[in-house]
C-alpha atoms as a printed R data frame, in Angstrom:
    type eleno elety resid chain resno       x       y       z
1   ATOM     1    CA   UNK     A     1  66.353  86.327  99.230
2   ATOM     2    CA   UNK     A     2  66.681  86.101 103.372
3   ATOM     3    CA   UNK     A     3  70.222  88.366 104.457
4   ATOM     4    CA   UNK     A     4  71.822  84.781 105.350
5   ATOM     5    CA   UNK     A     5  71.422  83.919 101.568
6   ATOM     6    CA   UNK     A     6  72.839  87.267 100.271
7   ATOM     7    CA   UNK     A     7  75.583  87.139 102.377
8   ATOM     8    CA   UNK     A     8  76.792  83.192 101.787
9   ATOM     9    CA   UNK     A     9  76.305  84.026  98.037
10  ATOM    10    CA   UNK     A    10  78.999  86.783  98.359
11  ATOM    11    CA   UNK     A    11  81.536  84.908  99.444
12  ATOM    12    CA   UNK     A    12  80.853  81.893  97.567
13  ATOM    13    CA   UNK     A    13  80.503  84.258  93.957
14  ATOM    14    CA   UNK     A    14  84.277  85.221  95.147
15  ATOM    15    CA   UNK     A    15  85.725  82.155  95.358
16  ATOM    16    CA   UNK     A    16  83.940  80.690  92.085
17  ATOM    17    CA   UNK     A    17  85.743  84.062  90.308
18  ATOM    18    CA   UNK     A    18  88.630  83.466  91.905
19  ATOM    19    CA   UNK     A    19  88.963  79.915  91.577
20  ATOM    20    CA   UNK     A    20  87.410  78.475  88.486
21  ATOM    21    CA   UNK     A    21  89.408  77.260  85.821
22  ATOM    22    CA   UNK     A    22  92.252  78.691  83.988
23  ATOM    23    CA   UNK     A    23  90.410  80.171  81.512
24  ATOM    24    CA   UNK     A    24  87.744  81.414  83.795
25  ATOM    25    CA   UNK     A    25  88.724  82.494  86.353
26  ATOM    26    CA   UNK     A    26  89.562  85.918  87.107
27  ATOM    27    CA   UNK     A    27  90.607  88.621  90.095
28  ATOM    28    CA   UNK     A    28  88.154  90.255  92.198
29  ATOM    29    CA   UNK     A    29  88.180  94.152  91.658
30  ATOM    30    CA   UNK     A    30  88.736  96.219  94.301
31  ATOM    31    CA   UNK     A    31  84.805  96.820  94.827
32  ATOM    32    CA   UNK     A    32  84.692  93.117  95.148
33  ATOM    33    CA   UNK     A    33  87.253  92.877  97.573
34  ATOM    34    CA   UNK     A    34  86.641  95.608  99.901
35  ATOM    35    CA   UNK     A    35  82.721  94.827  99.938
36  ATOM    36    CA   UNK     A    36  83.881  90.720 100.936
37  ATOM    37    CA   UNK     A    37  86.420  92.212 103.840
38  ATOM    38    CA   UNK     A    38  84.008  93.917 104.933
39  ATOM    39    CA   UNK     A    39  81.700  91.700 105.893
40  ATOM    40    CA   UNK     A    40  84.306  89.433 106.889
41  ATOM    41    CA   UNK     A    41  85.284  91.514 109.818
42  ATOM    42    CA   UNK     A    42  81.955  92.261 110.740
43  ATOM    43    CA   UNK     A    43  80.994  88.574 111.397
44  ATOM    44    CA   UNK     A    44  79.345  88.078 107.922
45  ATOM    45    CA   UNK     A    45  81.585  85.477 106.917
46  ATOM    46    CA   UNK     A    46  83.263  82.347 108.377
47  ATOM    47    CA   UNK     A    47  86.902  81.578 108.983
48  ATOM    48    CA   UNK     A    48  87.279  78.960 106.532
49  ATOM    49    CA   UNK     A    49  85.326  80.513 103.925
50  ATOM    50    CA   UNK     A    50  87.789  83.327 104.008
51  ATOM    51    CA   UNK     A    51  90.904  81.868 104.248
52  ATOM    52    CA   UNK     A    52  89.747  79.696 100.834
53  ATOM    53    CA   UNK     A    53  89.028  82.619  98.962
54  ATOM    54    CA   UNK     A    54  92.622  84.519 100.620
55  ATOM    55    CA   UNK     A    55  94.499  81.048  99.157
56  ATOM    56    CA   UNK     A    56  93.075  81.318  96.127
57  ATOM    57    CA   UNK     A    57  94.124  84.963  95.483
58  ATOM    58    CA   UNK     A    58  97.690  83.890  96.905
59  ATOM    59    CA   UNK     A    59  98.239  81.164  94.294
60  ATOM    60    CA   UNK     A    60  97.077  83.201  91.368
61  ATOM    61    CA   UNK     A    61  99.054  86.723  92.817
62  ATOM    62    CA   UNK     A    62  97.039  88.661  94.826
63  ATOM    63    CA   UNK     A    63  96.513  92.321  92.401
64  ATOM    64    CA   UNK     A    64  97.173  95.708  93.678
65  ATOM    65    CA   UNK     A    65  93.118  96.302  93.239
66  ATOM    66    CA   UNK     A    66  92.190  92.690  95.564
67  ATOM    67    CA   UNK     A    67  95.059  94.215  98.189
68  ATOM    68    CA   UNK     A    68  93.729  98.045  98.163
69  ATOM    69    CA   UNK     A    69  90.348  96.460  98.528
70  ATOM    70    CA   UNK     A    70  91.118  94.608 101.539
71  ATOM    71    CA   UNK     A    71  93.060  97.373 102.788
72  ATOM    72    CA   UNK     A    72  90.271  99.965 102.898
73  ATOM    73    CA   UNK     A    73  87.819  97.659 104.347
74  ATOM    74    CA   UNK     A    74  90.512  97.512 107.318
75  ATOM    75    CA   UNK     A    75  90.674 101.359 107.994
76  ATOM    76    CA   UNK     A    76  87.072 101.936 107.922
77  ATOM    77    CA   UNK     A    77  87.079  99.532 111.088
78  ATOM    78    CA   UNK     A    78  90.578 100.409 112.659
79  ATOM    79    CA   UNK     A    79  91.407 103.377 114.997
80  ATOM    80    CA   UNK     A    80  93.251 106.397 113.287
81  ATOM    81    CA   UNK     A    81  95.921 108.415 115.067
82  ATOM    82    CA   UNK     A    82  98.029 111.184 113.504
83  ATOM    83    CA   UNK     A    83 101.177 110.351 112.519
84  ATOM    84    CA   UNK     A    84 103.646 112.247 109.831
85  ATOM    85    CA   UNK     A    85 105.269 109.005 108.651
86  ATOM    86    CA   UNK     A    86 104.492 104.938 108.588
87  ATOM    87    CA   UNK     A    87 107.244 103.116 109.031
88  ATOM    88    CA   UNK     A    88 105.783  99.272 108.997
89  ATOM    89    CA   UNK     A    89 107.941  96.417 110.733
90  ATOM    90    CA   UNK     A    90 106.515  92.948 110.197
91  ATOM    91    CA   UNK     A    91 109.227  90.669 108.315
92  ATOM    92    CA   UNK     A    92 112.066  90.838 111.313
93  ATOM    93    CA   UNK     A    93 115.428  90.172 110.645
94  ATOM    94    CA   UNK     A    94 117.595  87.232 109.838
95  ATOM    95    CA   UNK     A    95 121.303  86.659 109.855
96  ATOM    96    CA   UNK     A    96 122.701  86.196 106.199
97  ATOM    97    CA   UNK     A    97 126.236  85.532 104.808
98  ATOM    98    CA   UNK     A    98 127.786  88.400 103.368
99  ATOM    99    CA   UNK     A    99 131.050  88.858 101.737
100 ATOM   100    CA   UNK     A   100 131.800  85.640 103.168
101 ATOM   101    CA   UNK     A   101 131.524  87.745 106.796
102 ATOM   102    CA   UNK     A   102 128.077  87.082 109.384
103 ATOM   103    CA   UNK     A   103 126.075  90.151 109.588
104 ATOM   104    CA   UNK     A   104 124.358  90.149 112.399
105 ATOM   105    CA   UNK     A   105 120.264  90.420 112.858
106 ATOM   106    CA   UNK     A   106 119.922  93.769 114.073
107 ATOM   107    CA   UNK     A   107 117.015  96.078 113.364
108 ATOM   108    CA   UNK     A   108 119.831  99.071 111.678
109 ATOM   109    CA   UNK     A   109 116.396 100.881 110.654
110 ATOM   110    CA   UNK     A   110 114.796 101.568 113.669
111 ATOM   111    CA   UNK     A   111 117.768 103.723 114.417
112 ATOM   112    CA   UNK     A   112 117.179 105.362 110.869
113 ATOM   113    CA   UNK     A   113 113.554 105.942 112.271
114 ATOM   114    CA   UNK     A   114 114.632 107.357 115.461
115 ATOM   115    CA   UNK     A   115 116.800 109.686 113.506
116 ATOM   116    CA   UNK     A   116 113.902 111.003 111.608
117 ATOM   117    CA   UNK     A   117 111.841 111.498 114.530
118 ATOM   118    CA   UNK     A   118 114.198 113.567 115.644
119 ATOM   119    CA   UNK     A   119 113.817 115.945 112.638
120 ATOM   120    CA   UNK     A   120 110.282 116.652 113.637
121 ATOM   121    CA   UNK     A   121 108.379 114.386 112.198
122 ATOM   122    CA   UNK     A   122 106.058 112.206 114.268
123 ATOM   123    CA   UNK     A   123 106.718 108.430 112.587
124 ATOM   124    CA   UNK     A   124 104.922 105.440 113.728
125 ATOM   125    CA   UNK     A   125 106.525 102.459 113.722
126 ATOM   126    CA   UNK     A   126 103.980  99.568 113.782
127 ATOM   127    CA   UNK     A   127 104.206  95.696 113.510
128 ATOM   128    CA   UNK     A   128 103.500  92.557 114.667
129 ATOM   129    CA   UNK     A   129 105.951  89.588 116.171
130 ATOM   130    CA   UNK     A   130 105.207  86.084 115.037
131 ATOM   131    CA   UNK     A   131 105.499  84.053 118.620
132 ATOM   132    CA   UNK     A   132 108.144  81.260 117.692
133 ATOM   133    CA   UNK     A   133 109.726  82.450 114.744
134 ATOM   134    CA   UNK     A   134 113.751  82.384 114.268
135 ATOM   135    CA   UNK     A   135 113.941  86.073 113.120
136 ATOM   136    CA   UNK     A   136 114.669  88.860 115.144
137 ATOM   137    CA   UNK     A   137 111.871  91.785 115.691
138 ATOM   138    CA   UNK     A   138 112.650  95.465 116.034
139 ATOM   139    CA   UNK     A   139 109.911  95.382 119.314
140 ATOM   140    CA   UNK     A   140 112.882  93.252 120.957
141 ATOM   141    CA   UNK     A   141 114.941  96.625 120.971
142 ATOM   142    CA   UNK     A   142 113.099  99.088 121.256
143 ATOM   143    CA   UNK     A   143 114.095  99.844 124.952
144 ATOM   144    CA   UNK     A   144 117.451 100.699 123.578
145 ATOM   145    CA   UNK     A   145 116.646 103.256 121.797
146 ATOM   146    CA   UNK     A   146 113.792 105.064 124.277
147 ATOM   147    CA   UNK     A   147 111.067 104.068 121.563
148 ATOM   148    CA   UNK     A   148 107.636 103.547 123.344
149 ATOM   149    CA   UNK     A   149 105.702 100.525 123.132
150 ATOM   150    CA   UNK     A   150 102.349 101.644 122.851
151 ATOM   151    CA   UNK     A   151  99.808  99.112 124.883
152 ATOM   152    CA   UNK     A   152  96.728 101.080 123.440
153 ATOM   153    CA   UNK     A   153  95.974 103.261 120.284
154 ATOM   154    CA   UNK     A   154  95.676 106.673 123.037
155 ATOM   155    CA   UNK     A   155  99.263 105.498 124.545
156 ATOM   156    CA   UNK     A   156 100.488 105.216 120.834
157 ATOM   157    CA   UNK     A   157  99.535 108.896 120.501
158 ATOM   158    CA   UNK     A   158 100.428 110.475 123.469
159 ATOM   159    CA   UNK     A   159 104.044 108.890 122.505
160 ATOM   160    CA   UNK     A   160 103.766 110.670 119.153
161 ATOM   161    CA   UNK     A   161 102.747 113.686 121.049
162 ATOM   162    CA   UNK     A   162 105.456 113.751 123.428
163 ATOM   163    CA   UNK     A   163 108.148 111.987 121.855
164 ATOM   164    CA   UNK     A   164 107.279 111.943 117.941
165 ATOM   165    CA   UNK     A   165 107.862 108.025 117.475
166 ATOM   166    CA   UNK     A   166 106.303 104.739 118.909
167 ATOM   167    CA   UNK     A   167 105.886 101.324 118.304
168 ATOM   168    CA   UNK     A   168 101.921  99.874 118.059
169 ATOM   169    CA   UNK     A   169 101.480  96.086 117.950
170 ATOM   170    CA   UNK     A   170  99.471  95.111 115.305
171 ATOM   171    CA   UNK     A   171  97.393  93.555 118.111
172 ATOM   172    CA   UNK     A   172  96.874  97.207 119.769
173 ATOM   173    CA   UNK     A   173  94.913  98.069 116.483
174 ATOM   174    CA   UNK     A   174  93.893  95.243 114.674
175 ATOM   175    CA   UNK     A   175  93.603  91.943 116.405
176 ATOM   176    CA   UNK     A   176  91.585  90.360 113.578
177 ATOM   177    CA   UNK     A   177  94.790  91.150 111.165
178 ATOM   178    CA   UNK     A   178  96.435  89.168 113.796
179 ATOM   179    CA   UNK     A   179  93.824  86.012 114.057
180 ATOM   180    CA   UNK     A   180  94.473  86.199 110.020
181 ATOM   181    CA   UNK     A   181  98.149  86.125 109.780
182 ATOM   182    CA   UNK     A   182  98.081  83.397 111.958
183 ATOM   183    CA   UNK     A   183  96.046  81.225 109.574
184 ATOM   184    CA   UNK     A   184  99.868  80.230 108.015
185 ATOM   185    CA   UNK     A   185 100.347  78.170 110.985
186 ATOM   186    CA   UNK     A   186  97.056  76.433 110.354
187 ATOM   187    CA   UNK     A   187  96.951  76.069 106.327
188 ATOM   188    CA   UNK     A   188 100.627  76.257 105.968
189 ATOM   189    CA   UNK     A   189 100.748  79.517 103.424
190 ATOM   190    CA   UNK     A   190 100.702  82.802 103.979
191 ATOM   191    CA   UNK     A   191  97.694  84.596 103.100
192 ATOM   192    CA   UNK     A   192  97.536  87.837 101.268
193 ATOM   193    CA   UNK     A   193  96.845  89.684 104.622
194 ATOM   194    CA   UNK     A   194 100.799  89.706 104.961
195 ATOM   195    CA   UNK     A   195 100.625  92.297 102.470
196 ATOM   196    CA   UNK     A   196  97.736  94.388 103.724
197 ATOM   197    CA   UNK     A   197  98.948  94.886 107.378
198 ATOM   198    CA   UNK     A   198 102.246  96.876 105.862
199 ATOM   199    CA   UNK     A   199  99.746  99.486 103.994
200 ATOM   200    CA   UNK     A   200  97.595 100.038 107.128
201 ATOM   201    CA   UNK     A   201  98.724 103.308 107.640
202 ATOM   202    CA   UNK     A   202  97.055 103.695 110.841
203 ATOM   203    CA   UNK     A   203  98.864 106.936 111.747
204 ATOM   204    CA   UNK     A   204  97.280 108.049 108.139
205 ATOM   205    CA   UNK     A   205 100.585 109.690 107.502
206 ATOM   206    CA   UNK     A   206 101.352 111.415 104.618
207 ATOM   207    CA   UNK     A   207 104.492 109.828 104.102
208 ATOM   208    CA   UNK     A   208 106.176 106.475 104.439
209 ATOM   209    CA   UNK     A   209 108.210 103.511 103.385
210 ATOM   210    CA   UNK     A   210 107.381 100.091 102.618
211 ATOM   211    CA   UNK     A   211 110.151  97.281 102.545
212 ATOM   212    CA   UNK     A   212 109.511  93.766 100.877
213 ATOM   213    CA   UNK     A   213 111.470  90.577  99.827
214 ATOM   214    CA   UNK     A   214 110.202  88.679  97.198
215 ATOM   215    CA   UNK     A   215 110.845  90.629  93.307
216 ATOM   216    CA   UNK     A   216 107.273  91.973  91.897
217 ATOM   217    CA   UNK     A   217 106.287  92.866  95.821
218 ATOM   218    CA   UNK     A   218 107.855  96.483  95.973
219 ATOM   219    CA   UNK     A   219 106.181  97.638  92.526
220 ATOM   220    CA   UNK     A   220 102.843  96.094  93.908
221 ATOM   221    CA   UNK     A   221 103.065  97.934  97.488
222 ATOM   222    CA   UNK     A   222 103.433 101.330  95.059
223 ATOM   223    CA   UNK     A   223 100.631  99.857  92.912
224 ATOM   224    CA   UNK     A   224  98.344  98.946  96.333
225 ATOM   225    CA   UNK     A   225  99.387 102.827  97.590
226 ATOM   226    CA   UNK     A   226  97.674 104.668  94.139
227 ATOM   227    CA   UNK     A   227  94.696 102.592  94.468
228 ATOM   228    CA   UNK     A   228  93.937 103.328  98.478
229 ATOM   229    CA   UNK     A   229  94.499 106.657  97.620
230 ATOM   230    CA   UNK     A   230  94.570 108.488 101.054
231 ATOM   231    CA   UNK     A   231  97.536 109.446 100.762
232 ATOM   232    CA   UNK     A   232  98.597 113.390  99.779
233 ATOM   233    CA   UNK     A   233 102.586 112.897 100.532
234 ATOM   234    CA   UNK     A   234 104.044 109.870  99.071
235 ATOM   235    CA   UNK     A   235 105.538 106.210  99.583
236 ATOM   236    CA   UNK     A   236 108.790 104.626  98.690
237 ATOM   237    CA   UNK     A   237 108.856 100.717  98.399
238 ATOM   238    CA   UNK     A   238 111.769  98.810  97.897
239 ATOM   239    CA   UNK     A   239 113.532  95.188  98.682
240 ATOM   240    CA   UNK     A   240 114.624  95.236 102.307
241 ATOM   241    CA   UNK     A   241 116.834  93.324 104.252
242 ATOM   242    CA   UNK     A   242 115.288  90.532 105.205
243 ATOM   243    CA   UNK     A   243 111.665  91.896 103.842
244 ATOM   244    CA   UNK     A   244 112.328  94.879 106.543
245 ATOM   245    CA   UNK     A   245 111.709  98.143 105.705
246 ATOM   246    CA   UNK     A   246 115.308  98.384 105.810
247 ATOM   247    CA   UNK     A   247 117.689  99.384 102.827
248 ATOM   248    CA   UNK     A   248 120.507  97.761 101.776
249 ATOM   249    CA   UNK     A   249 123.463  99.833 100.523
250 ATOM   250    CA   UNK     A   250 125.346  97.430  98.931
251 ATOM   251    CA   UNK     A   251 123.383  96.420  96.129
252 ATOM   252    CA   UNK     A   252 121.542  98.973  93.530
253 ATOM   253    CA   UNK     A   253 118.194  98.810  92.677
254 ATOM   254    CA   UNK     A   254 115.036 100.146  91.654
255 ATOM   255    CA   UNK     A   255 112.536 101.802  94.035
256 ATOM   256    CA   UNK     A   256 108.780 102.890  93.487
257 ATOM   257    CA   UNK     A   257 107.366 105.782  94.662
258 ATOM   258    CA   UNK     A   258 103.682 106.193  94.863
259 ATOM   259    CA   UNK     A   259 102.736 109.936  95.427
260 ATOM   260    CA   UNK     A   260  99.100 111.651  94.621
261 ATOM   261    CA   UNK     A   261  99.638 111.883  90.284
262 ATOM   262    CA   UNK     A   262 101.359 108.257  89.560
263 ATOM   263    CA   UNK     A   263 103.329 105.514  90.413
264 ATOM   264    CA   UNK     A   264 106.955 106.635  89.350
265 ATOM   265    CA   UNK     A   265 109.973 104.139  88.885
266 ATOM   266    CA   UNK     A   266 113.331 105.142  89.924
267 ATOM   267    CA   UNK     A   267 116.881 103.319  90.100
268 ATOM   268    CA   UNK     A   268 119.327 104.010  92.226
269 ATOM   269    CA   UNK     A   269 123.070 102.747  92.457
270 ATOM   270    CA   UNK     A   270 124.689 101.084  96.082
271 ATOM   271    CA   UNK     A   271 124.478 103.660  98.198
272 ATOM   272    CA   UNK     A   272 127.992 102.480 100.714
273 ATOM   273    CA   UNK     A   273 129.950 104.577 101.635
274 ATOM   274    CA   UNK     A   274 133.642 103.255 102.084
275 ATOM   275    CA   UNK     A   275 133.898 105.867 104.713
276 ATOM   276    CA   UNK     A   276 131.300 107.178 107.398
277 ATOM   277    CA   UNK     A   277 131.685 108.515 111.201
278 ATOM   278    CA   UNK     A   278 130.753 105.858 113.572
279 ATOM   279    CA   UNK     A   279 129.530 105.880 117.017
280 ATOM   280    CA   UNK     A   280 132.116 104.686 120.010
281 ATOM   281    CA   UNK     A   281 129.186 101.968 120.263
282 ATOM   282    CA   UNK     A   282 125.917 101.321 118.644
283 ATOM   283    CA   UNK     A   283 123.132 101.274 121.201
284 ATOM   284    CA   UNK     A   284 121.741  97.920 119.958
285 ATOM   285    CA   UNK     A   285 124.984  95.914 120.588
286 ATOM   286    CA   UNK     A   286 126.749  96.314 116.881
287 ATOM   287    CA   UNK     A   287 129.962  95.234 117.295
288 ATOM   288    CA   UNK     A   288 133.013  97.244 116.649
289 ATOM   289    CA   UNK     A   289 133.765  95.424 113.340
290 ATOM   290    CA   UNK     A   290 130.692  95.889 112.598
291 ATOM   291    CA   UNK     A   291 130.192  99.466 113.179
292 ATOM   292    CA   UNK     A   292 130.588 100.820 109.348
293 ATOM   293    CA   UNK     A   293 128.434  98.253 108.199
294 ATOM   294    CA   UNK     A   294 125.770  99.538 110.319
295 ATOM   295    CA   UNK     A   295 126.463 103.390 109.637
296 ATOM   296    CA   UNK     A   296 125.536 102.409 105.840
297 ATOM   297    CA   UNK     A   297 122.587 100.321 106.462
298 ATOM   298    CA   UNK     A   298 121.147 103.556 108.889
299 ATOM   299    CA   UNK     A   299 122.637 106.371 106.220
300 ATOM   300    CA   UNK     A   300 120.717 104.532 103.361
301 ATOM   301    CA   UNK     A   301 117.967 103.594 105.213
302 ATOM   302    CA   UNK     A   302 117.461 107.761 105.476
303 ATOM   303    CA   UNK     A   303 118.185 108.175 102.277
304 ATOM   304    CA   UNK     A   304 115.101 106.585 101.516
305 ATOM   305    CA   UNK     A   305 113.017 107.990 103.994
306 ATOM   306    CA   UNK     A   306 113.670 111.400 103.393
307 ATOM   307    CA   UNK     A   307 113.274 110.700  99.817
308 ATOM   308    CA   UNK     A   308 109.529 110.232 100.605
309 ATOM   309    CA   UNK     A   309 109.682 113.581 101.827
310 ATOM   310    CA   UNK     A   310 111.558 115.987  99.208
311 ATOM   311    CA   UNK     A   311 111.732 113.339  95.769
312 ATOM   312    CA   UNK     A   312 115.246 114.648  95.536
313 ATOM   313    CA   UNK     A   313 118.217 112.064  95.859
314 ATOM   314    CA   UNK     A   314 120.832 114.516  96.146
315 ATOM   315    CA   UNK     A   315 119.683 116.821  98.740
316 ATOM   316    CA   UNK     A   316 118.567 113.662 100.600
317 ATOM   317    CA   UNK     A   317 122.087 112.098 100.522
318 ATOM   318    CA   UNK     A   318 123.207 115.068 101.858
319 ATOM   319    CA   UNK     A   319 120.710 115.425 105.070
320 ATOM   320    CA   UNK     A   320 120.913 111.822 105.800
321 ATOM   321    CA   UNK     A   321 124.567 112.508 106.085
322 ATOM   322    CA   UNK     A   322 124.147 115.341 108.323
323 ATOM   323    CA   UNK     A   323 122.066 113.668 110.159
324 ATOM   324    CA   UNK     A   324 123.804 110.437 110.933
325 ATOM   325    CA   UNK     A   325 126.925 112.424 111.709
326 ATOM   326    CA   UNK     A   326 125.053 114.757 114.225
327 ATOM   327    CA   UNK     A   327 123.505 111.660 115.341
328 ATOM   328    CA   UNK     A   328 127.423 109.768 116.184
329 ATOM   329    CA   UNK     A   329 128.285 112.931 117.751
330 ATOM   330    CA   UNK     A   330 125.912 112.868 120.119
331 ATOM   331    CA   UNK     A   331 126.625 109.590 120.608
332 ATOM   332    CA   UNK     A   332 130.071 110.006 121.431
């Protein structure tokens, strides 16, 4: 058999596997997957041949072994830099009714990042913004905050050098992640590369958060994390604010961590605070009536980041705390 043959028959076997019948059909393993990405991004495979077999996997739920696949076929291809902690930002933000009161769309976490940096940890915030969408991206404020926007992979580490945070577009690293995403605007569903470009890790830090929307997303992220398996730190993935990697305080829930032995389960009640310092103003443009809100969303936002760090609720309560007050003093 000619290498044209072998390699059409790969792709083709996957999507029979995939998408035969009810009764036969079946998920790809992770072997499967990785081997299929592969060639895929080295020219092996067409376009439409891969976004049938991505469909597919989306309509029967992509598995944590098709997603870790995918993902290590990425980082064998993509740049690494060093990084202490990945801090992905790809849904945006929307504005939502709460409490009958409009909260406004404002990327709370990237402060909560900036904090950590601060710490001395180098965290690398990376993402991609979909051109025409309604949702607001953290890249639209990072100039507030004195976060670089890296416009290569070097730049992105030279920021983490000198700085210990920056922002790398998806594009910077990846621009065939990017060609993929943007299939949705051609088939009309999202593929299951949405999921693969938050576990990219392309700072390979040890640590790192992972924020998701829909339920059954942030135990597969923690699933995804113990199959990829280059991690020696660990991961905490949970339902953000608007799919953000942004935590809510008001509402309790259960996170998963992924660390080097297991995927652990833990649930935590609302983390708000009826009373926190606040700055005079919030560097993003929170309103004053808005102020406390935002304290929480930061305070619990570094809750779960340092919980990635130390697996210890209490004593991360407490630092976030010190932190965010150090953090409003400054401010003020």
């Amino acid at each position: 058999m000619n290498q044209e043959c072998r390699e059409v028959s790969t792709i083709l076997e996957c999507i029979r596997t995939v998408g035969r019948g009810e009764r036969g059909r079946k998920p790809l393993d992770q072997q499967q997957a990785k081997q299929i990405m592969t060639e895929y991004l080295a020219g092996e495979v067409g376009d439409d041949q891969m976004a049938m077999l991505l469909m597919l996997i989306r309509v029967n739920n992509e598995t944590p072994f098709e997603i870790a696949g995918f993902t290590q076929a990425f980082q064998s291809i993509i740049p690494t830099l060093s990084a202490d902690f990945d801090w992905p930002c790809y849904a945006g933000k929307k504005s939502r009714l709460d409490d009958n009161q409009q909260e406004m769309a404002l990327p709370w976490h990237l402060i909560a990042a900036k904090i950590l940096s601060g710490t001395g940890k180098k965290v690398l915030l990376h993402g991609h913004l979909d051109e025409g969408s309604p949702r607001v991206h953290c890249r639209e404020y990072l100039a507030k905050l004195s976060i670089g926007m890296a416009d290569s992979v070097e730049s992105a580490q030279a920021l983490l050098d000198e700085q210990a945070i920056a922002y790398l577009p998806l594009s910077q690293y990846s621009p065939q992640a990017v060609k993929m995403l943007d299939w949705k605007k051609r088939y009309g569903l999202r593929t299951p590369i949405n999921t693969v470009v938050r576990g990219l890790n392309p700072g390979r830090a040890n640590f790192g958060v992972r924020g998701s929307f829909h339920p059954g997303f942030q135990q597969l992220h923690a699933e995804i994390e113990q199959q990829v398996g280059h991690s020696s730190g660990a991961v905490v993935s949970f339902k953000g604010v608007s799919g953000e990697a942004e935590f809510n305080p008001k509402v309790s829930q259960t996170l998963w961590l992924s660390d080097q032995e297991d995927v652990h389960e833990h649930y935590w009640p609302a983390l708000e605070l009826t009373s926190l310092p606040v700055p005079k103003q919030c560097p993003l443009g929170t309103p004053s009536e808005l102020l406390i809100t935002m304290a929480n969303h930061v305070y619990a936002s570094l809750i779960v980041a340092l919980f990635a760090t130390n697996q210890d609720l209490n004593s991360s309560k407490e630092s976030a705390l010190e932190l965010w007050t150090q953090w409003c003093s400054n401010q003020n």
